[in-house]
C-alpha positions as CSV (number, residue, x, y, z in Angstrom):
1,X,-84.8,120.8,-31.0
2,X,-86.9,117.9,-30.9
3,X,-87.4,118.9,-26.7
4,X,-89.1,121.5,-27.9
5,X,-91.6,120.3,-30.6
6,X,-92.1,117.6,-27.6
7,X,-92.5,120.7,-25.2
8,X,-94.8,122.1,-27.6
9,X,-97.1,118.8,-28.4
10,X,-97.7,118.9,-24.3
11,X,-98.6,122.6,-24.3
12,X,-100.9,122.0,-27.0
13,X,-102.0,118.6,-24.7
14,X,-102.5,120.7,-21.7
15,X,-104.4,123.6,-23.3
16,X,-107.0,121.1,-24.9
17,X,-107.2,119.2,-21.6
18,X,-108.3,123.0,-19.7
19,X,-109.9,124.5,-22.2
20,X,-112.4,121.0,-22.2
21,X,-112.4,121.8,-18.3
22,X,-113.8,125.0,-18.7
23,X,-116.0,124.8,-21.0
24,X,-117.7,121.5,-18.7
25,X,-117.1,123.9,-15.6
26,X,-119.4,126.7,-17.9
27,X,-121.5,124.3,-19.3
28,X,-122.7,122.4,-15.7
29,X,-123.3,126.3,-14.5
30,X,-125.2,128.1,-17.0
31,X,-126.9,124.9,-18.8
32,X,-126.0,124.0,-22.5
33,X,-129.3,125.9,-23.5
34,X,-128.5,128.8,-22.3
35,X,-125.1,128.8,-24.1
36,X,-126.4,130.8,-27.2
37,X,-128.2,133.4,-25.3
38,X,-125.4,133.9,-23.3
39,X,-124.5,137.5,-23.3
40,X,-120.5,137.7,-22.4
41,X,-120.3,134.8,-24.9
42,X,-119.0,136.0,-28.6
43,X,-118.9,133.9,-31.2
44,X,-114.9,134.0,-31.1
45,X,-115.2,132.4,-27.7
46,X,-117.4,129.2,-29.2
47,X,-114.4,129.3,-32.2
48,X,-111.3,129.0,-29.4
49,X,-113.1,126.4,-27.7
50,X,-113.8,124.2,-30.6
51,X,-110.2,124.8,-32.3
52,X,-108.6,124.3,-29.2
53,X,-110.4,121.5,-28.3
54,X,-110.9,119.4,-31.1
55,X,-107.2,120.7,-32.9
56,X,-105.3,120.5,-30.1
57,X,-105.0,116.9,-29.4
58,X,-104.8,116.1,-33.0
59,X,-101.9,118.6,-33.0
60,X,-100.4,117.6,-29.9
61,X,-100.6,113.8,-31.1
62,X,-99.1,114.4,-34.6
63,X,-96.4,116.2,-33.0
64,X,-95.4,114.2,-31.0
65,X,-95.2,112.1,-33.9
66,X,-93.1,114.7,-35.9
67,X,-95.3,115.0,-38.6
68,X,-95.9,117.9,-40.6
69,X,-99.8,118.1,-40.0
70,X,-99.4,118.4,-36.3
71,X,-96.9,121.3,-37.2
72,X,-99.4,123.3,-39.3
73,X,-102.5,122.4,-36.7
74,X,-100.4,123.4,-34.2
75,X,-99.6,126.6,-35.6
76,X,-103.8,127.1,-36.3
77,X,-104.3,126.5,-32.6
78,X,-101.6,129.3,-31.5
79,X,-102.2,131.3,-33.5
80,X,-106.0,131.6,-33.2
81,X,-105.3,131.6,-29.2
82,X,-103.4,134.4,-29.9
83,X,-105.7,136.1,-32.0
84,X,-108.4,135.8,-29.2
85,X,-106.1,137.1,-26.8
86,X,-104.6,140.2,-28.5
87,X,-106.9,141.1,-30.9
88,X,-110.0,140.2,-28.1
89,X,-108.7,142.8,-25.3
90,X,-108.1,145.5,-27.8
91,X,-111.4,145.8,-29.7
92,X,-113.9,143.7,-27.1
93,X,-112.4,144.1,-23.8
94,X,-115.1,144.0,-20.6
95,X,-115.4,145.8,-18.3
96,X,-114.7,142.8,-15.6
97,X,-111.6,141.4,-18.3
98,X,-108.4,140.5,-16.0
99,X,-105.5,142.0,-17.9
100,X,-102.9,140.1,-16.2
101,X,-104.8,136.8,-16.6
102,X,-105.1,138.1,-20.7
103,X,-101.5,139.1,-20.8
104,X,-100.3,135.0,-19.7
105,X,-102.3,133.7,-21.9
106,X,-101.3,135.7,-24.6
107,X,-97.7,135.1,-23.6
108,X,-98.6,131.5,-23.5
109,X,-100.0,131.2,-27.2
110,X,-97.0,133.9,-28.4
111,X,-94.4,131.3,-27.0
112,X,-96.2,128.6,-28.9
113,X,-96.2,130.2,-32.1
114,X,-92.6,130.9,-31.4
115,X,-91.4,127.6,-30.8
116,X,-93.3,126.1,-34.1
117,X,-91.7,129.2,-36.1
118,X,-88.4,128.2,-35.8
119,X,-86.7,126.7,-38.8
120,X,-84.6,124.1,-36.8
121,X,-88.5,123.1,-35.8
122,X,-89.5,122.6,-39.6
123,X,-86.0,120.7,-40.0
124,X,-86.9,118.5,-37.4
125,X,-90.7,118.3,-38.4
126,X,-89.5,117.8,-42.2
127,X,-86.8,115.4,-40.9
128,X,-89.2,113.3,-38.7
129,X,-91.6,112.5,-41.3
């Protein structure tokens, strides 16, 4: 079990890591001004990018550690990636939204949430600390 809270600290890693990517990518081509008045840009966007990239190397970090806060910021950071995904393509959907593109990373944040969910995880999380 601890290969996967170790699996799971390095998703967390690696989704911080290209979610800071992409926002520098979005940032260096539209201008930070022009960030609010941005018209694709909801406000749940702004929230993904700051949980994810301020939560998820804390999380990653304190689970690597096995402690318990890097369990419960780890779960915040699934599950609000999850949230945006499923709950964003049902009642906000685009007109240009990739649904395959939607559907991994939804699948990515599910598997996430799925991993931290176990009870052998909180065992090893409880027994780690």
């Amino acid at each position: 079990m601890r290969i996967l809270v170790r699996l799971a600290a390095v998703m967390l890693a690696g989704i911080a890591l290209f979610t800071l990517y992409a926002f520098l990518v979005f940032v260096s081509r539209i201008g930070f001004t022009h960030i609010v008045g941005f018209p694709g840009l909801m406000g749940s966007t702004i929230v993904l990018w700051v949980v994810t990239i301020v939560g998820g190397p804390i999380a990653a970090t304190q689970l690597w550690r096995f402690k318990r806060v890097g369990w419960a910021l780890g779960l915040v950071v699934f599950g609000v990636g999850l949230l945006y995904y499923t709950a964003g393509v049902a009642m906000f959907r685009g007109p240009g939204a990739h649904l395959p593109s939607i559907a991994l990373n939804a699948t990515f944040y599910l598997f996430g949430v799925i991993i931290l969910s176990l009870p052998s995880c909180r065992r090893t999380i409880q027994l780690g600390a």
